[in-house]
MIDREN-854960 format. One record per residue: residue in three letters; residue number from 0; x, z, y negated of N, C-alpha, C, O in turn. Coordinates in Angstrom, 2 decimals, m for minus. Each point is the difference from the previous one (the first is absolute). Example, Ala and Ser with C-alpha at 12.3 -4.5 7.8 and 13.67 -1.06 7.14 Angstrom:
REM residues 2
+--------+-----+---------+---------+---------+---------+---------+---------+---------+---------+---------+---------+---------+---------+
! residu ! num !    n_px !    n_pz !    n_py !   ca_px !   ca_pz !   ca_py !    c_px !    c_pz !    c_py !    o_px !    o_pz !    o_py !
+--------+-----+---------+---------+---------+---------+---------+---------+---------+---------+---------+---------+---------+---------+
!    ala !   0 !   13.19 !    7.80 !    5.69 !   m0.89 !    0.00 !   m1.19 !    0.90 !    0.00 !   m1.20 !    1.04 !    0.66 !    0.02 !
!    ser !   1 !   m1.39 !   m1.38 !   m1.07 !    0.82 !    0.06 !   m1.19 !   m0.77 !    0.73 !   m1.09 !    0.51 !    0.17 !   m1.11 !
+--------+-----+---------+---------+---------+---------+---------+---------+---------+---------+---------+---------+---------+---------+
***
This chain:
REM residues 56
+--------+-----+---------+---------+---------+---------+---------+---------+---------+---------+---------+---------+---------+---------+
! residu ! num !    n_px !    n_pz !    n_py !   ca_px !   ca_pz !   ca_py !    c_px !    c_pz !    c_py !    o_px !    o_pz !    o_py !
+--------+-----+---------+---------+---------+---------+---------+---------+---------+---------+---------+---------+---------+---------+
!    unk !   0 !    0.82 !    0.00 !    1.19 !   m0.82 !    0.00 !   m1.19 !    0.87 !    0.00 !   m1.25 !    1.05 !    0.63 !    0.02 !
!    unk !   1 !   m1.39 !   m1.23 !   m1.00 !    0.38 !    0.08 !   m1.48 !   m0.47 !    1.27 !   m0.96 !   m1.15 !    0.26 !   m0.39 !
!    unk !   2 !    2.47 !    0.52 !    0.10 !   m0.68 !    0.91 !   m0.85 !    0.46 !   m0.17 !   m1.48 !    1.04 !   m0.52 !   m0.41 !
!    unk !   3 !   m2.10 !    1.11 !   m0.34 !    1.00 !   m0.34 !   m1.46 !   m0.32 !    1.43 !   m0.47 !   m1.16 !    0.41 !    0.06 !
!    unk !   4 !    2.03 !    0.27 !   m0.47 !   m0.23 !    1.29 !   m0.11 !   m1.06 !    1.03 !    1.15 !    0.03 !    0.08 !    1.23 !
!    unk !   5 !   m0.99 !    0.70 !   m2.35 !   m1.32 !    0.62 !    0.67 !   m0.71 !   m1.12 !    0.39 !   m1.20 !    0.30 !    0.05 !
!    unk !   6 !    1.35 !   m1.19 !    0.17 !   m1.80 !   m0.59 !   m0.20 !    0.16 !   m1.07 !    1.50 !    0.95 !    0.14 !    0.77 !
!    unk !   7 !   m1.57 !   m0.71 !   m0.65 !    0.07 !   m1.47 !    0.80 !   m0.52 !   m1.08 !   m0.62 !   m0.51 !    0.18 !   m1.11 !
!    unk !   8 !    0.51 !   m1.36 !    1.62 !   m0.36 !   m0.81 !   m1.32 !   m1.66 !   m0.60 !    0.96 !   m0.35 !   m0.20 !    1.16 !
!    unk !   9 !   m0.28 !    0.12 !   m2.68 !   m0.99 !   m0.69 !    0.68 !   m0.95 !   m1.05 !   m1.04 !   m0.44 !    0.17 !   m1.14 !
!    unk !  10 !    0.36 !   m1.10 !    1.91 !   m0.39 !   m1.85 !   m0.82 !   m1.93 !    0.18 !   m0.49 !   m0.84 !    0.35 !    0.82 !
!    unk !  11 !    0.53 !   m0.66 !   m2.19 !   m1.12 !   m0.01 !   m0.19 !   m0.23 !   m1.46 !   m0.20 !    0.85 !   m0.69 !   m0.57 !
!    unk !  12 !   m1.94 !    0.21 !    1.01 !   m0.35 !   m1.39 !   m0.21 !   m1.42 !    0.12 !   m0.82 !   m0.93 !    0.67 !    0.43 !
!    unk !  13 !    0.90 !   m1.23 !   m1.40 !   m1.21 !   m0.22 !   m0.87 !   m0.19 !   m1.43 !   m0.06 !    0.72 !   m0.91 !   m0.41 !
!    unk !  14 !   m2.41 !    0.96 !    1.14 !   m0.49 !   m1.28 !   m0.41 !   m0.76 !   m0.28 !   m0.83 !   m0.96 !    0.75 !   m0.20 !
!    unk !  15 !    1.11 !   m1.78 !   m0.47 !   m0.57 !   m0.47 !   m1.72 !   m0.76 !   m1.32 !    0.27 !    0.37 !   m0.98 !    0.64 !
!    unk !  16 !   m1.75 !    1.25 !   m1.41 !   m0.75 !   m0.85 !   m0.06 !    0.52 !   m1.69 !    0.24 !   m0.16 !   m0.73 !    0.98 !
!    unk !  17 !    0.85 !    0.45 !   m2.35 !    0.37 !   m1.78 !   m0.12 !    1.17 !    0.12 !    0.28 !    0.25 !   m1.20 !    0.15 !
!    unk !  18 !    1.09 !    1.93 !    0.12 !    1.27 !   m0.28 !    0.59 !    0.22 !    0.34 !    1.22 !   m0.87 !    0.40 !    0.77 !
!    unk !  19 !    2.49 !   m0.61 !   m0.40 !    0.31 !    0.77 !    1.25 !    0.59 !    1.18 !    0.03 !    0.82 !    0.33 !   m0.85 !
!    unk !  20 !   m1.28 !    0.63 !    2.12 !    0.50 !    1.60 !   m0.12 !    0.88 !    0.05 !   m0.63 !    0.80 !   m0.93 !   m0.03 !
!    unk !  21 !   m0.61 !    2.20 !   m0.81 !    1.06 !    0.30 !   m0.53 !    0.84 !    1.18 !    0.97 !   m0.66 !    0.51 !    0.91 !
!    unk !  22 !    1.80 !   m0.16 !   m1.05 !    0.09 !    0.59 !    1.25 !    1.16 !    1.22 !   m0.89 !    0.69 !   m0.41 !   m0.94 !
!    unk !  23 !   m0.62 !    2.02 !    1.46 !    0.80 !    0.79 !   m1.20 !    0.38 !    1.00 !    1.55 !   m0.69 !    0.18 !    1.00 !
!    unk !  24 !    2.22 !    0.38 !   m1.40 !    0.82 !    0.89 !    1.29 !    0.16 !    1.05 !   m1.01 !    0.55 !    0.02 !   m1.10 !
!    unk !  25 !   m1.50 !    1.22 !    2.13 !    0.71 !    1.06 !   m1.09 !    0.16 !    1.46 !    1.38 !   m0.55 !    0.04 !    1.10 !
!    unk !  26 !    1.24 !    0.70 !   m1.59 !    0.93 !    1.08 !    0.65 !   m0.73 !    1.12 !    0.07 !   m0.22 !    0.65 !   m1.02 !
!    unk !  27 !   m0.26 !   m0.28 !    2.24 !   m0.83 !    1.27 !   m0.11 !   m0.20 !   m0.04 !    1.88 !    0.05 !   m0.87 !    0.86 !
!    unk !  28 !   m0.33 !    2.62 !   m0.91 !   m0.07 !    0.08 !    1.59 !   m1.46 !    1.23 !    0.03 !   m0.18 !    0.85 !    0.86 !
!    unk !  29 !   m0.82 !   m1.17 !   m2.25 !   m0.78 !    0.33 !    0.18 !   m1.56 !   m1.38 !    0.32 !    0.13 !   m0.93 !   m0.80 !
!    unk !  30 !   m0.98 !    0.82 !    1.44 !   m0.72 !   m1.23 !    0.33 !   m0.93 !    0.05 !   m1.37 !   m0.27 !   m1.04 !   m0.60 !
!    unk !  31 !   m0.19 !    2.32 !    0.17 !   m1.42 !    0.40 !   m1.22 !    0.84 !   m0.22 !   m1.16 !   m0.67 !   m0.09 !   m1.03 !
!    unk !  32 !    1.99 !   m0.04 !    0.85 !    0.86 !   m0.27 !   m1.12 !    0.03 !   m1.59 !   m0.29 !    0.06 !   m0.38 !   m1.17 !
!    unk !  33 !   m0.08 !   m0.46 !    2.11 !   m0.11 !   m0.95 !    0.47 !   m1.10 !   m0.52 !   m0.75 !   m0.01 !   m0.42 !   m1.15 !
!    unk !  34 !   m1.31 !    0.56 !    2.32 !   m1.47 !   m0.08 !   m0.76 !    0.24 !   m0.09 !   m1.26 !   m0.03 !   m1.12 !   m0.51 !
!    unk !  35 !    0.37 !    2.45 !   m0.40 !   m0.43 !    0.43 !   m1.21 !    0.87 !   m1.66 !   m0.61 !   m0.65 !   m0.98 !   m0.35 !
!    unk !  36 !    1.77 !    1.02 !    0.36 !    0.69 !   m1.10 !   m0.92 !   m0.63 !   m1.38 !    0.56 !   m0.07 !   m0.92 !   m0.83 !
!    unk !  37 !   m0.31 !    0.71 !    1.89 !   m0.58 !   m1.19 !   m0.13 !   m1.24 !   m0.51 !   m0.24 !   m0.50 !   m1.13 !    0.03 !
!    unk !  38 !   m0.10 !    2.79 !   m0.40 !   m1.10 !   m0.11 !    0.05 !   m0.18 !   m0.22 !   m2.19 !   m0.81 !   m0.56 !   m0.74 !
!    unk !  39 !    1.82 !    1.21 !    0.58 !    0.10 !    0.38 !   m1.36 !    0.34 !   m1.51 !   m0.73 !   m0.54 !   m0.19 !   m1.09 !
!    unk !  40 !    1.45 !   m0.96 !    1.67 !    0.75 !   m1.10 !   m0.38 !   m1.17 !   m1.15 !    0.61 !    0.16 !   m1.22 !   m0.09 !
!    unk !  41 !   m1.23 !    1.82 !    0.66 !   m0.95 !   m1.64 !    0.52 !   m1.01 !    0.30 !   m1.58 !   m0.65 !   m0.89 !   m0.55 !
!    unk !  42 !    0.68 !    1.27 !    0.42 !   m1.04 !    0.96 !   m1.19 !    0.69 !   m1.24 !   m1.11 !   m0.65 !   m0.96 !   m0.41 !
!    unk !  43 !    2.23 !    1.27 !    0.02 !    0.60 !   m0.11 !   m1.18 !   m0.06 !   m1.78 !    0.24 !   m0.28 !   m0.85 !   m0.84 !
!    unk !  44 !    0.58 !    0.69 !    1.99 !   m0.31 !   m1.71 !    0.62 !   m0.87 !   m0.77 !    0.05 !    0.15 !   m1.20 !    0.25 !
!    unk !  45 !   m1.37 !    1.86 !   m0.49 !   m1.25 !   m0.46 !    0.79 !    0.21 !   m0.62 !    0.96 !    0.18 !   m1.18 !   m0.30 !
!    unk !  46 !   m0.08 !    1.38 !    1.45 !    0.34 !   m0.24 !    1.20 !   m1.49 !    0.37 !    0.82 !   m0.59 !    1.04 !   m0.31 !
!    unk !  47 !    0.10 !   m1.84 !    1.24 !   m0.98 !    0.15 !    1.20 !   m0.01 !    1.21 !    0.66 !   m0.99 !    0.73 !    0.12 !
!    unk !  48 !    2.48 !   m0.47 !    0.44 !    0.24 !    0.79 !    1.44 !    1.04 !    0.01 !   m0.15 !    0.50 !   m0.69 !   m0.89 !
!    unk !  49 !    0.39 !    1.64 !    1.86 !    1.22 !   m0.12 !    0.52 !    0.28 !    0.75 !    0.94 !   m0.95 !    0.75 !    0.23 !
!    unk !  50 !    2.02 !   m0.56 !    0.60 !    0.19 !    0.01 !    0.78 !    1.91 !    0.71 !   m0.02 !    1.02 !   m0.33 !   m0.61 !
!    unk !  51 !   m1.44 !    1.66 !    1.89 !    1.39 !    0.53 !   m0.13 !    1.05 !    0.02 !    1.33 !   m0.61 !    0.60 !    0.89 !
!    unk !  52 !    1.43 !   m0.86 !   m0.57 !    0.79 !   m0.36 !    0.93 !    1.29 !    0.69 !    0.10 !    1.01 !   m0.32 !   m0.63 !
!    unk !  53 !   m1.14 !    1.56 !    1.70 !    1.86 !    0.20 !    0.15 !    0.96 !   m0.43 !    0.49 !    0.23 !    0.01 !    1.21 !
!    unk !  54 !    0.94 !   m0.72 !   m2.64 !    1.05 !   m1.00 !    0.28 !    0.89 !    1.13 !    1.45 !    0.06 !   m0.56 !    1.09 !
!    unk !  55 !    0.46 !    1.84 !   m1.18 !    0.92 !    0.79 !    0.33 !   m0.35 !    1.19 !    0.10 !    0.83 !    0.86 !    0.31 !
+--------+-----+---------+---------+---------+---------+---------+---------+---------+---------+---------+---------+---------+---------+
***
């Protein structure tokens, strides 16, 4: 596994109405920390959905 410090990394994919996913890696080894930021950045995106995936 890949560690980067505390965290593990894990890939958010946001899908958007008229483009293609945008896709953001961020460092955390909590899953509700996770949620919260991608839940917080589909908001700032207007984004459909997304979707969370652990890289490590």
């Amino acid at each position: 596994m890949i560690y980067w410090g505390d965290g593990m990394l894990v890939r958010i994919v946001y899908y958007m109405n008229n483009t293609l996913p945008r896709e953001r890696i961020v460092v955390t080894n909590d899953i509700k920390k996770a949620e919260r930021i991608a839940r917080e950045e589909m908001e700032k995106l207007r984004a459909r959905g997304y979707e969370l995936e652990w890289v490590a």
